[in-house]
Every structure is written in structure tokens, then in C-alpha cells.
C-alpha positions in Angstrom: 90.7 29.5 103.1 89.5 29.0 99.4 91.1 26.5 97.2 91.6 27.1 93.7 92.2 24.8 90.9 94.0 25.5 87.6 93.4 24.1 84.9 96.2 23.7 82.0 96.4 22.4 78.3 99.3 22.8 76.4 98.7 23.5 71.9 101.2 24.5 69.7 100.1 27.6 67.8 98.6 27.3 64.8 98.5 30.1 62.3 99.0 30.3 58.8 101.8 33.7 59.6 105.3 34.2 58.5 106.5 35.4 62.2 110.4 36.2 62.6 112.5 37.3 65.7 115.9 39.5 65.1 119.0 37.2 66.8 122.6 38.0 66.8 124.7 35.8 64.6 128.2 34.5 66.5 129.8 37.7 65.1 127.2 40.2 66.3 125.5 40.7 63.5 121.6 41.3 63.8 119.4 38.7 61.7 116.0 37.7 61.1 115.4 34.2 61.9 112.0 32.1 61.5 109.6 31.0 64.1 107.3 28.4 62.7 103.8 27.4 63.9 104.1 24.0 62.9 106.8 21.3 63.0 107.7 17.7 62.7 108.6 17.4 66.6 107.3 20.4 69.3 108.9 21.5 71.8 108.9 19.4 74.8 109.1 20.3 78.6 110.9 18.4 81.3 111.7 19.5 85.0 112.7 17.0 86.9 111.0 14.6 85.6 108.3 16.3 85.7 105.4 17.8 82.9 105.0 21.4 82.0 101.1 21.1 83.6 103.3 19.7 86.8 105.6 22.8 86.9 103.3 25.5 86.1 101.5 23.8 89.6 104.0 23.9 91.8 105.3 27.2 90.6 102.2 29.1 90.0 100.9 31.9 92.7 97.4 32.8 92.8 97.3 36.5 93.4 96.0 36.7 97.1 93.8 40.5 96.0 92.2 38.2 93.1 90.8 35.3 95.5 90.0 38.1 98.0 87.9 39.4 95.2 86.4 36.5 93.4 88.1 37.0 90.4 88.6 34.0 88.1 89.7 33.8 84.7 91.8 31.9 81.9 94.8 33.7 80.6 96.2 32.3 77.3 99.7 32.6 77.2 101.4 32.4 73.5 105.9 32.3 73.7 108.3 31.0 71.7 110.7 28.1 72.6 114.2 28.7 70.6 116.8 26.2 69.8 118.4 26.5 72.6 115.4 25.3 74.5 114.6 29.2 76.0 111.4 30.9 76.4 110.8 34.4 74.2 108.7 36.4 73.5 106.0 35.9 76.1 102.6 37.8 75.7 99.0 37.2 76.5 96.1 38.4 74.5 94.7 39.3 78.0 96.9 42.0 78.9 95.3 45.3 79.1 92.4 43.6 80.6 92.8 45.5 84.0 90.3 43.1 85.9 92.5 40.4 85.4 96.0 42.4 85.3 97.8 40.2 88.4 96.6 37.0 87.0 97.8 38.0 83.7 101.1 38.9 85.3 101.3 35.4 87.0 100.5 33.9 83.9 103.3 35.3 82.2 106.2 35.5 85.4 105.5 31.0 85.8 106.0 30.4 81.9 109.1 32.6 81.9 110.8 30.5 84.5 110.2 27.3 82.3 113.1 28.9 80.3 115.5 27.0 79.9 113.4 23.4 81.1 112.5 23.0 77.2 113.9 21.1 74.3 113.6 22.6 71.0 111.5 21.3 68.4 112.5 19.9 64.9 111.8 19.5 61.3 114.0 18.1 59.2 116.5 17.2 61.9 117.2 20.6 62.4 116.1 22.7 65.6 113.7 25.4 65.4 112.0 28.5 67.4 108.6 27.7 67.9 105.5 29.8 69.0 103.7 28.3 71.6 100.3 28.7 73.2 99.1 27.7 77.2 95.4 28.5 78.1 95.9 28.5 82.1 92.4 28.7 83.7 92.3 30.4 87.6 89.2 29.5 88.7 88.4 29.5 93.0 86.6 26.0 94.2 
């Protein structure tokens, strides 16, 4: 049985771009609201006590056709964590890559269910959506 190793580091995304996501307002009513690249406090991850690096970990499913196959990769994963501490918005720059289609796939399935394990981040005392970026690197030892 091979052992694989992944390898995580967590960046806030930095870009210069204006990037908005359309939300309903309390009423119904379809708005445009701002996700920022950059802010005074990012958004921070606990699950029971425990790191995002720590979730992704225990959570995370090497696709048994890929280690069969040899096939190691990193997947950068960019999302957005809203003020309600939920994950949007998640794509990978990798998708289409059909070589490394599961591990995409698995990429993206473990940082969805860390919805809902983040706290929003904040400038000016005020909570805002943030884009987010997590290189995960499958590599077999």
C-alpha cells in the first residue's frame, strides 16, 4: 500500500480586481456585493479546535485510480468565505486538466465541506466576503 502526503498552505488572494457576487437582500431583492482580496483580519478556520491544514487531512480522499496510476499533482483551490462564515464560489484553475480531473474534484468536494467552519474576515469592524486561495499538493511517498 503506498502512502501519500499532502502538502497544504493557506494565502489570501491577492489581486488588484474589483470581483462582486449577486446576493439576495432580506426582501428578495438581487444585489451586487463586494469580495475583496485584501482585508484588515482574513478569514479564519476552526473545527474543533482544529486548523484548516488539520481538516483538509482528516477529510481529504486520495482518488484510489490516481495512486493506482502514479498520478500526483497540486491543485490550487481559490473560494470565497462570506460573512456568514460559508464557502462560495469554489474553482480551481486546474479543472479541465483531464489528467488530474479526480484530484481536482477532491480538491474542491474537502474545501466545500469547510463551509460553515470559517469566520469571516474584517475591515473596518465590519464583515466581508473574501476570496481565498489553497495550493493542496497530492504527491505518493
Amino acid at each position: 500500500m503506498q502512502v501519500f502526503r499532502i502538502v497544504l498552505v493557506l494565502v489570501a488572494f491577492a489581486s488588484n480586481a474589483n470581483v462582486f457576487a449577486q446576493v439576495k437582500d432580506s426582501s428578495g431583492v438581487i444585489k451586487e456585493e463586494k469580495i475583496v482580496t485584501v482585508a484588515e483580519t482574513i478569514p479564519a478556520f476552526s473545527y474543533n479546535g482544529k486548523g484548516i491544514s488539520d481538516f483538509i487531512m482528516d477529510n481529504l480522499k486520495y482518488p484510489q485510480l490516481c495512486i493506482d496510476n502514479g498520478i500526483e499533482a497540486m491543485i490550487v483551490v481559490d473560494f470565497v468565505v462570506d460573512t456568514m462564515g460559508r464557502v462560495l464560489l469554489v474553482t480551481s484553475r486546474d479543472e479541465g486538466k483531464e489528467r488530474v480531473k479526480l484530484l481536482v474534484e477532491e480538491a474542491i468536494r474537502v474545501i466545500k465541506a469547510s463551509s460553515g467552519y470559517w469566520k469571516p474576515g474584517y475591515t473596518n469592524g465590519k464583515k466581508v466576503r473574501m476570496k481565498m486561495r489553497i495550493p493542496i499538493t497530492f504527491k505518493l511517498e
